[in-house]
N, C-alpha and C positions, 0 to 999 in steps of 0.2 A: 504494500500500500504506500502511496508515494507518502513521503513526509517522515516517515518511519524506519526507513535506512538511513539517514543522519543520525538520528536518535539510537539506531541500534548502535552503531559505529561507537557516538560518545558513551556509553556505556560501557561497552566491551575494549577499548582503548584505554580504560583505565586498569580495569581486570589481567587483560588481555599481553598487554603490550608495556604497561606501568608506565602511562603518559595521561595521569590526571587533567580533566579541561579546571580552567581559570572560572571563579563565578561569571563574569562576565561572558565569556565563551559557552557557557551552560546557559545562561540566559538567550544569546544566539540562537543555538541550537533548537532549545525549547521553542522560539518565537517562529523559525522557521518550522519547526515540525508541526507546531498547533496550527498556521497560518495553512501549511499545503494539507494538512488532514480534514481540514474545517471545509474547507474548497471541496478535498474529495469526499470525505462523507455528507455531502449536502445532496441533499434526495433530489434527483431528478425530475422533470418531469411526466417524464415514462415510470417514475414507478420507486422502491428502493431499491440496498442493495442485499442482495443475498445474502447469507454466512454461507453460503460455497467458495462464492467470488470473494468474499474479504481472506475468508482463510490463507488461501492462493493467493492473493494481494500481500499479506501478512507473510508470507513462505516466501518469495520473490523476494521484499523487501532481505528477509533474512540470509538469502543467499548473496542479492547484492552487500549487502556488511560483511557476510564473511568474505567474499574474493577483494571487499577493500579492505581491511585488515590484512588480508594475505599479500596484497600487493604493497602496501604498508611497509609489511614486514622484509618483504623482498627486498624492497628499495633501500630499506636501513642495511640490509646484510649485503647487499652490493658497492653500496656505497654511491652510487650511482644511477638517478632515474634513466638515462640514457644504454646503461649497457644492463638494466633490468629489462628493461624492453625491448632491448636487441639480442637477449637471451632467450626472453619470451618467443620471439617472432622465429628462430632458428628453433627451438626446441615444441614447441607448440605448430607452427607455420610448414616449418617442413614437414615433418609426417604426416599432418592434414592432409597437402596438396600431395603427398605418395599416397594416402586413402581416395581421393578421388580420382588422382588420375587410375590407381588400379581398379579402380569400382566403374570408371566410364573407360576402360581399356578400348571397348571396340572403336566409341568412339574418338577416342582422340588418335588409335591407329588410324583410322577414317581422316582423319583430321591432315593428319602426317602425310597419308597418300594424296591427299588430294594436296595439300602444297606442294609436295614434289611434283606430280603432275601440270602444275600449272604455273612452275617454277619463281614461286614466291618465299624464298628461303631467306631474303632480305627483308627484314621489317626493317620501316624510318617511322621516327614521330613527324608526324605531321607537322611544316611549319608555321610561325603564328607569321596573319595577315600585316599586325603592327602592331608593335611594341607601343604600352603605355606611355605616356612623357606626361612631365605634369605641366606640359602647354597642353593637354588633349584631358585634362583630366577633370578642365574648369568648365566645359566648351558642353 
């Protein structure tokens, strides 16, 4: 449920991680979370909300707190938000794209024949028309 994964966050960041928020930053949090939950549980005019759909609102929010603490935690122990996420994208990104390509084998062999067929082995990025300038940018 939106509003509620900040909230779970500052919670479990102090538990979690031993990074107490500041009264002030609790107050933050708080202001935000009661602001977007008020929004989201305000009854529509179709109807209310279920407790199927909050529950799952309420799960969702939970997993997103825990993959931000996870990444949180990543980022302290690398030292680095740049080679956290360039860890992520090698370790996480590649085997992906080895899952899909062996799951659409046939086609991306399809794929292969047919560039060689039509000898398109050379990709270019397409060039831009014109370059921004900030005489073009007032105009």
């Amino acid at each position: 449920m939106r509003g509620s994964a900040p909230l779970l966050v500052a919670l479990a960041s102090a538990a979690v991680v031993g990074e107490p928020l500041s009264p002030t930053a609790w107050a933050g949090v708080l202001a935000v979370s009661a602001g977007v939950l008020a929004i989201g549980l305000s009854r529509s005019a179709t109807g209310g909300h279920p407790g199927k759909a909050l529950r799952y609102a309420l799960a969702n929010a939970a997993i997103i707190a825990l993959y931000t603490l996870i990444d949180g935690l990543g980022v302290r122990a690398a030292g680095n938000a740049a080679s956290y996420v360039a860890t992520l994208f090698v370790f996480e990104g590649v085997p992906f794209l080895a899952l899909v390509l062996w799951r659409r084998r046939a086609d991306f062999a399809a794929t292969l024949a047919h560039m060689a067929n039509a000898g398109s082995w050379h990709w270019s990025a397409p060039r831009p028309r014109s370059a921004p300038t900030p005489s073009r940018c007032g105009r």
